[in-house]
Each structure stands twice: as C-alpha cells, then as structure tokens.
Biotite code that builds the C-alpha atoms (Angstrom):
import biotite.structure as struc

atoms = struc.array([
    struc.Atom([4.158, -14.135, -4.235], chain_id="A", res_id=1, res_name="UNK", atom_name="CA", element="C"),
    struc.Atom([2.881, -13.687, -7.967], chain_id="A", res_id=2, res_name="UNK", atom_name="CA", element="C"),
    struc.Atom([-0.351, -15.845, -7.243], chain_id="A", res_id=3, res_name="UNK", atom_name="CA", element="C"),
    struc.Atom([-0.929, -13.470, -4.082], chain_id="A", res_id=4, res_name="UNK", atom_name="CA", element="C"),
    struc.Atom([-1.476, -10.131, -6.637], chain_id="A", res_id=5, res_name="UNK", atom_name="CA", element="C"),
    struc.Atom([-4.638, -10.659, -8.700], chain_id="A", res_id=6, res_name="UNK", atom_name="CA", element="C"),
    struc.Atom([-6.537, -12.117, -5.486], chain_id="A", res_id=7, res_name="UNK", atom_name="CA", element="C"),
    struc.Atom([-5.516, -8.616, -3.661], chain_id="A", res_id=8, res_name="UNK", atom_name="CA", element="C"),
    struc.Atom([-6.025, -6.813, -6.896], chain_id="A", res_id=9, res_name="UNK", atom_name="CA", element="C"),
    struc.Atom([-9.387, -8.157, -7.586], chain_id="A", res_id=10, res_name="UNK", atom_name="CA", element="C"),
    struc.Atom([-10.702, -8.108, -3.383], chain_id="A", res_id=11, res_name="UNK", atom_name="CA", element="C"),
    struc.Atom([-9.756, -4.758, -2.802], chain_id="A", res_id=12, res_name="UNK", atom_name="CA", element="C"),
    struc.Atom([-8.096, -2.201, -5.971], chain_id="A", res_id=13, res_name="UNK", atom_name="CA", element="C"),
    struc.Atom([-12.436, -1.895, -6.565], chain_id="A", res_id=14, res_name="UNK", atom_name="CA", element="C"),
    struc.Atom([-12.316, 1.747, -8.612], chain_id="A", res_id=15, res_name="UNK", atom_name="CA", element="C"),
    struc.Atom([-8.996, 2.384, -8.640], chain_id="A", res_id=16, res_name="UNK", atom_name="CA", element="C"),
    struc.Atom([-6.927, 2.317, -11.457], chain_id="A", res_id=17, res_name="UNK", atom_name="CA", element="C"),
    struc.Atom([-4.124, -0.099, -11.692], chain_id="A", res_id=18, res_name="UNK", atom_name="CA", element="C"),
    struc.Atom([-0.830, -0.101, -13.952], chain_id="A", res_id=19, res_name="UNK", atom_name="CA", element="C"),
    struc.Atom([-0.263, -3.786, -13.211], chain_id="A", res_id=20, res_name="UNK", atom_name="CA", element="C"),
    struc.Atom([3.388, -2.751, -11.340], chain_id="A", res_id=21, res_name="UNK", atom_name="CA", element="C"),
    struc.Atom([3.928, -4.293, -7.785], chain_id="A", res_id=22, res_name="UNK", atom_name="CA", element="C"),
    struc.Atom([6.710, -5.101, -5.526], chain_id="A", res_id=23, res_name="UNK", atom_name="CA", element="C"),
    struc.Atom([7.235, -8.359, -4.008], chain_id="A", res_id=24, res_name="UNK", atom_name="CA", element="C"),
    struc.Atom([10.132, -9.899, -1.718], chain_id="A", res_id=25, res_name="UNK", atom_name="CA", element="C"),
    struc.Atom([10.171, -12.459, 0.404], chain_id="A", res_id=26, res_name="UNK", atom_name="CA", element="C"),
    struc.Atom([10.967, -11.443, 4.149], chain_id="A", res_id=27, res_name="UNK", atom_name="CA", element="C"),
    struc.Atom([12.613, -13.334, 6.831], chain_id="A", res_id=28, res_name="UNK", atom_name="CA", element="C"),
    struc.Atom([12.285, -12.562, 10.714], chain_id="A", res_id=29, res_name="UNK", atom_name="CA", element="C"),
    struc.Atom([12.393, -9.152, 11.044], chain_id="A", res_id=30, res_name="UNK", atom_name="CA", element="C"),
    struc.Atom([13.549, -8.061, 7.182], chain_id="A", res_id=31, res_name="UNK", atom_name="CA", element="C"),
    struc.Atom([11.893, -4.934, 5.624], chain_id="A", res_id=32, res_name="UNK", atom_name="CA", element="C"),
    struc.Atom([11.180, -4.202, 2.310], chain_id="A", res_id=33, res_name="UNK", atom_name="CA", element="C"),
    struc.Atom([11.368, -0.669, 1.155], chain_id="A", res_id=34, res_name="UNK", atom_name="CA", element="C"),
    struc.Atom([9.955, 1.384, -1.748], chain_id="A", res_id=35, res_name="UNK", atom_name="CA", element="C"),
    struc.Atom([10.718, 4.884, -3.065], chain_id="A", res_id=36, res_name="UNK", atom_name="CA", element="C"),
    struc.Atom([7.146, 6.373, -4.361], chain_id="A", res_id=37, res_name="UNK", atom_name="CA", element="C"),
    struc.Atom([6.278, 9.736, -5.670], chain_id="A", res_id=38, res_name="UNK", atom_name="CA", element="C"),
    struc.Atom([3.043, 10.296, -5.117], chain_id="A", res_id=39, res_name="UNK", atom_name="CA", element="C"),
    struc.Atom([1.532, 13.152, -7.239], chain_id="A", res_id=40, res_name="UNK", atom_name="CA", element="C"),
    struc.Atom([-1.084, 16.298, -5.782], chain_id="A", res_id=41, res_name="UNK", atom_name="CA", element="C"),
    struc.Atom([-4.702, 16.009, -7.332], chain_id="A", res_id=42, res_name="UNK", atom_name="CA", element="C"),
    struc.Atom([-4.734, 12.104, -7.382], chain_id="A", res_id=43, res_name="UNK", atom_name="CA", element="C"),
    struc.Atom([-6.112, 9.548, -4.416], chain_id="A", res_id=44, res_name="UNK", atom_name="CA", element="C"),
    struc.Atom([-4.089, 6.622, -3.936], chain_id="A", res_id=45, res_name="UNK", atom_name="CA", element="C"),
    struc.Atom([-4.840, 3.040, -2.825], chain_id="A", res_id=46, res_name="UNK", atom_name="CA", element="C"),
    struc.Atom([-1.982, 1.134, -1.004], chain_id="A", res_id=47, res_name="UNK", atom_name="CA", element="C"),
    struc.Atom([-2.438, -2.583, -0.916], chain_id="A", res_id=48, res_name="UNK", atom_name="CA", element="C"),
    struc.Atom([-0.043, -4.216, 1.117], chain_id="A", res_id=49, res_name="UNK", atom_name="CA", element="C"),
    struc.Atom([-0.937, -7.825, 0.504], chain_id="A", res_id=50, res_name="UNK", atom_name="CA", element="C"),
    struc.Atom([1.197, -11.511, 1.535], chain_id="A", res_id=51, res_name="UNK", atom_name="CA", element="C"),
    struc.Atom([1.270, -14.353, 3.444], chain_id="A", res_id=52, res_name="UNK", atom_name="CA", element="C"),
    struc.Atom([3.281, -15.298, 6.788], chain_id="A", res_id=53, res_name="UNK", atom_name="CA", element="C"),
    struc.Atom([4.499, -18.003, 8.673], chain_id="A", res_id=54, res_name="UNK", atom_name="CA", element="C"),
    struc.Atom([2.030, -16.893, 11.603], chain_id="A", res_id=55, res_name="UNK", atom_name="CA", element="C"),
    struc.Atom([-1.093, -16.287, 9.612], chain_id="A", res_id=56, res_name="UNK", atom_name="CA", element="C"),
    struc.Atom([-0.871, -12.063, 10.189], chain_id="A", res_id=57, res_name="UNK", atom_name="CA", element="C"),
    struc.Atom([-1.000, -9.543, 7.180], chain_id="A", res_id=58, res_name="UNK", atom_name="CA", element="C"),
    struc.Atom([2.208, -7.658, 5.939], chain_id="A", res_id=59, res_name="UNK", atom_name="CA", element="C"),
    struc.Atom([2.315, -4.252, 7.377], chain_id="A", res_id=60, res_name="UNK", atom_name="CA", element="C"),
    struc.Atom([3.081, -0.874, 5.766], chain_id="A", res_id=61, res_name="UNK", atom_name="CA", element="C"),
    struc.Atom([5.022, 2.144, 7.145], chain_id="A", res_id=62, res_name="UNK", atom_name="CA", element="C"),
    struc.Atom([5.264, 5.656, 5.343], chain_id="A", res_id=63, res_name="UNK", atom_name="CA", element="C"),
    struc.Atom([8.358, 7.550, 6.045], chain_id="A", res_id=64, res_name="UNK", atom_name="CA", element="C"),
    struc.Atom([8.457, 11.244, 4.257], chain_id="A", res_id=65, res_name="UNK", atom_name="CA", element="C"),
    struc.Atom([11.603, 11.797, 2.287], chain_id="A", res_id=66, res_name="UNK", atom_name="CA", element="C"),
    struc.Atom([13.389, 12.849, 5.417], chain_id="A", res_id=67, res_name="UNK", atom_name="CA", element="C"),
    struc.Atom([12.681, 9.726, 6.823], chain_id="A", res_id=68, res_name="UNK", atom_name="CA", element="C"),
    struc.Atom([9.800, 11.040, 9.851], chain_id="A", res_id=69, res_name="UNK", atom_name="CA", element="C"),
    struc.Atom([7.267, 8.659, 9.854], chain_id="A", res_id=70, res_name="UNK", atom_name="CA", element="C"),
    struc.Atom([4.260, 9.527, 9.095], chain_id="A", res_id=71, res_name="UNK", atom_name="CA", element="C"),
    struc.Atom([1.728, 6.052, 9.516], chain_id="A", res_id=72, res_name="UNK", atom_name="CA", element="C"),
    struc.Atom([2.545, 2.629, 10.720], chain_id="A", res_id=73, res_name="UNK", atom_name="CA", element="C"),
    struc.Atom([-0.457, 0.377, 9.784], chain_id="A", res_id=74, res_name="UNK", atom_name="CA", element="C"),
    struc.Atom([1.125, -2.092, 12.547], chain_id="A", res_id=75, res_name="UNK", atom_name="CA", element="C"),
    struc.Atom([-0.372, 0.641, 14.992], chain_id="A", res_id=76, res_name="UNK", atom_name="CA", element="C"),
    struc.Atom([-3.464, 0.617, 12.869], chain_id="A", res_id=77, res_name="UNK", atom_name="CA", element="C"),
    struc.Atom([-6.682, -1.615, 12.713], chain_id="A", res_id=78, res_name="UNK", atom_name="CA", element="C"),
    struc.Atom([-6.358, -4.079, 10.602], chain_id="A", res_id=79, res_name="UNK", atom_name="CA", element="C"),
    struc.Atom([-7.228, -2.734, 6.983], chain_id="A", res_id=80, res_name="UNK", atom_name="CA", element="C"),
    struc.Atom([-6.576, -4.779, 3.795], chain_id="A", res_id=81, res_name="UNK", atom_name="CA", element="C"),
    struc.Atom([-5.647, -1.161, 2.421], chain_id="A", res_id=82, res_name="UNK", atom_name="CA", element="C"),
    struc.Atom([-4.513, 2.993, 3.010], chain_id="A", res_id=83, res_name="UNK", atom_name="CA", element="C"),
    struc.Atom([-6.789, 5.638, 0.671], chain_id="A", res_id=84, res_name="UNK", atom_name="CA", element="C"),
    struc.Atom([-3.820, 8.428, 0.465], chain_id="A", res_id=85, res_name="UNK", atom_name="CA", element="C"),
    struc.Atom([-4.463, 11.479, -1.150], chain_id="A", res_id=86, res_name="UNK", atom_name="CA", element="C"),
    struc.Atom([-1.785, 14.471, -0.969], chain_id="A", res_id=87, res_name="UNK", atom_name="CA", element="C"),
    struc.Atom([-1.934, 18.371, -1.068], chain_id="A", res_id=88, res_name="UNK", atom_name="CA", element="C"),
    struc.Atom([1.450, 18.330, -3.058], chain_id="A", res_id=89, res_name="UNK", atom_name="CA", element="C"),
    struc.Atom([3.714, 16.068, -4.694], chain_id="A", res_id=90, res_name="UNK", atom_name="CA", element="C"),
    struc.Atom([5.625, 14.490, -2.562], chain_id="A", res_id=91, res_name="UNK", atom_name="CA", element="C"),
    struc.Atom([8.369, 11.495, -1.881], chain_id="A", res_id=92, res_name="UNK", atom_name="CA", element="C"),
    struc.Atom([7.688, 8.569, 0.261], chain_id="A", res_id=93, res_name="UNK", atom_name="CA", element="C"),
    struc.Atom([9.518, 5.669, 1.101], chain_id="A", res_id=94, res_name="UNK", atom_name="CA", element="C"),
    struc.Atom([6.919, 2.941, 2.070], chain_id="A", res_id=95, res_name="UNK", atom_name="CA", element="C"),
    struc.Atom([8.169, 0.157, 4.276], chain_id="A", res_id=96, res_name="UNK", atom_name="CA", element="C"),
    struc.Atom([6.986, -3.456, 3.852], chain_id="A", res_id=97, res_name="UNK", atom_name="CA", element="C"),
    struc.Atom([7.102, -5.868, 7.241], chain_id="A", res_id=98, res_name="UNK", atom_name="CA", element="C"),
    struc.Atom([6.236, -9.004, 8.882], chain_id="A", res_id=99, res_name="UNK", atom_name="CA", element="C"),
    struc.Atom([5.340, -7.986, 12.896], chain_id="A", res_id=100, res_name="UNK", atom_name="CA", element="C"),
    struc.Atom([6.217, -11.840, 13.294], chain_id="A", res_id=101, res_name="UNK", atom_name="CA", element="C"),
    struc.Atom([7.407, -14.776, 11.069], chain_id="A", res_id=102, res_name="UNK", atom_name="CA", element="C"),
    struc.Atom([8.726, -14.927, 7.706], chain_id="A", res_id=103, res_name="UNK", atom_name="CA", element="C"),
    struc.Atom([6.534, -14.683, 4.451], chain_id="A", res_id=104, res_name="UNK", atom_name="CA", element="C"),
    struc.Atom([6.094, -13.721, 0.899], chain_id="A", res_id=105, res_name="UNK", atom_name="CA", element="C"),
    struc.Atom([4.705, -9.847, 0.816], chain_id="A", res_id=106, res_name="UNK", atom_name="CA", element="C"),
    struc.Atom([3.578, -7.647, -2.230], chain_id="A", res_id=107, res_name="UNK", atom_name="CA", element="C"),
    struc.Atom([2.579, -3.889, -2.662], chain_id="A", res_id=108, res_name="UNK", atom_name="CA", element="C"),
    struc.Atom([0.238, -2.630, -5.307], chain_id="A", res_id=109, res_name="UNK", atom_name="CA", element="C"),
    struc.Atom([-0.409, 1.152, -5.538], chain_id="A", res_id=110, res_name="UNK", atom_name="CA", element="C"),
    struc.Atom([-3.746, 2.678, -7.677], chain_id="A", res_id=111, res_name="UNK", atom_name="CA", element="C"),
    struc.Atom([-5.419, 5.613, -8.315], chain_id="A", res_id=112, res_name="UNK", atom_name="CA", element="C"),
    struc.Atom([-7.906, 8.078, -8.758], chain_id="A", res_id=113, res_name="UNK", atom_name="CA", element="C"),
    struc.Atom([-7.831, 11.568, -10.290], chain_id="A", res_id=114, res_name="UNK", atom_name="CA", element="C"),
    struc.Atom([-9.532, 13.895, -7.906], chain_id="A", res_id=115, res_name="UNK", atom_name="CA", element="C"),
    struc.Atom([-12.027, 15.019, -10.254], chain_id="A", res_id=116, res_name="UNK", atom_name="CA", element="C"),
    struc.Atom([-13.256, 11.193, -10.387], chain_id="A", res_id=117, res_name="UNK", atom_name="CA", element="C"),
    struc.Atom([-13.514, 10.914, -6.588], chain_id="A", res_id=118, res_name="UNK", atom_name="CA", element="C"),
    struc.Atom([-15.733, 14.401, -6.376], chain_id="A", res_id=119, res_name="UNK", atom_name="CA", element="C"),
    struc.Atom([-18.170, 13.034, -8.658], chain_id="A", res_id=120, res_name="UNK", atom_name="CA", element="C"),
    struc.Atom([-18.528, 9.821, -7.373], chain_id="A", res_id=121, res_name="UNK", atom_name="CA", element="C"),
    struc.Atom([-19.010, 11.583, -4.119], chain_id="A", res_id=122, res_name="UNK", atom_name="CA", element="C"),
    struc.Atom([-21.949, 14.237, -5.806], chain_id="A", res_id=123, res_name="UNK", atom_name="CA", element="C"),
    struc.Atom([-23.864, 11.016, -7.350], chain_id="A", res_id=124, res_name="UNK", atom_name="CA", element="C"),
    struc.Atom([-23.885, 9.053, -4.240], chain_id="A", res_id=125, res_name="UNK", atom_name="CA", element="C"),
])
C-alpha cells in the first residue's frame, strides 16, 4: 500500500495541497474501509482514492453525510482517478473505501485549496 501513495500523489494531487496523511487497509471480498472527515466551508478538496485489486479495477469511494444518507458513490460514477469537493459549510463525512470485486490494497489521500486560491487561478486563466 505505502509504494501506491506518492505515484497517486504525484499523478493526480497537481495544485492541491497535501499534509502527507492517508489511510490505507487492505480489503478482502466485499470489506469496506471507512473514514470520519470534517471537511471545512471556504476550502476545495481533492479525494484520491487510489489501490490495487485482485481484478485490475480502481478502489471506489462513497460519501455518507453524518447521518449516514449517501450523498455520491463513485462506483455509479465514470471512472475518475479523483472527487474536487468543495462545501457551503463545515460539515462531517464518513467516506467509504471499496473493492466492487476482488481483494486489494486501497489508500485515500485528501488535499486542498483555499477558495481564494481557486478564484484566482480561475481570473488568470
């Protein structure tokens, strides 16, 4: 699993700012992995869900709110390498880590962006 972070950090963190946390576990057949995250208002988030399976397919991601309604299922999803988040208030989230098929090694690495630095990227562009 540790090998698996800086080639996820380094494909797809880009801009994002990164405290060099991340969750790992290895999952087998049907195992989740779950996460508590607060996520703060005025910042933009990058999820990176990143592993390797038994089958070949990426780790997926679901976001439950803090009364557990889920909110996305990447599994549903096209198949991103990563979520851009970005909240109108502070909130809880429990983020889900799974394996649609097979067992594997998955990670999770969460950066960000203060809003400020996404509007002026945005006004230079």
């Amino acid at each position: 699993c540790r090998e698996l972070v800086p080639v996820c950090r380094d494909a797809h963190m880009e801009d994002f700012s990164w405290d060099g946390r991340y969750w790992r576990a290895e999952l087998y057949k049907g195992e989740t992995s779950q996460v508590y995250y607060t996520f703060f208002r005025g910042l933009r988030y990058r999820l990176i869900p990143c592993g390797s399976s038994s089958t070949g397919v990426r780790p997926r991601l679901r976001i439950y709110n803090a009364n557990r309604t889920l909110l996305l299922d990447t599994g549903l999803q096209d198949d991103r390498p990563y979520w851009d988040l970005e909240l109108s208030s502070t909130q809880l989230f429990i983020l889900e880590l799974y394996y649609p098929s097979g067992t594997g090694c998955v990670a999770l690495l969460i950066g960000h962006k203060s809003s400020e630095e996404v509007a002026r990227r945005f006004s230079t562009e």
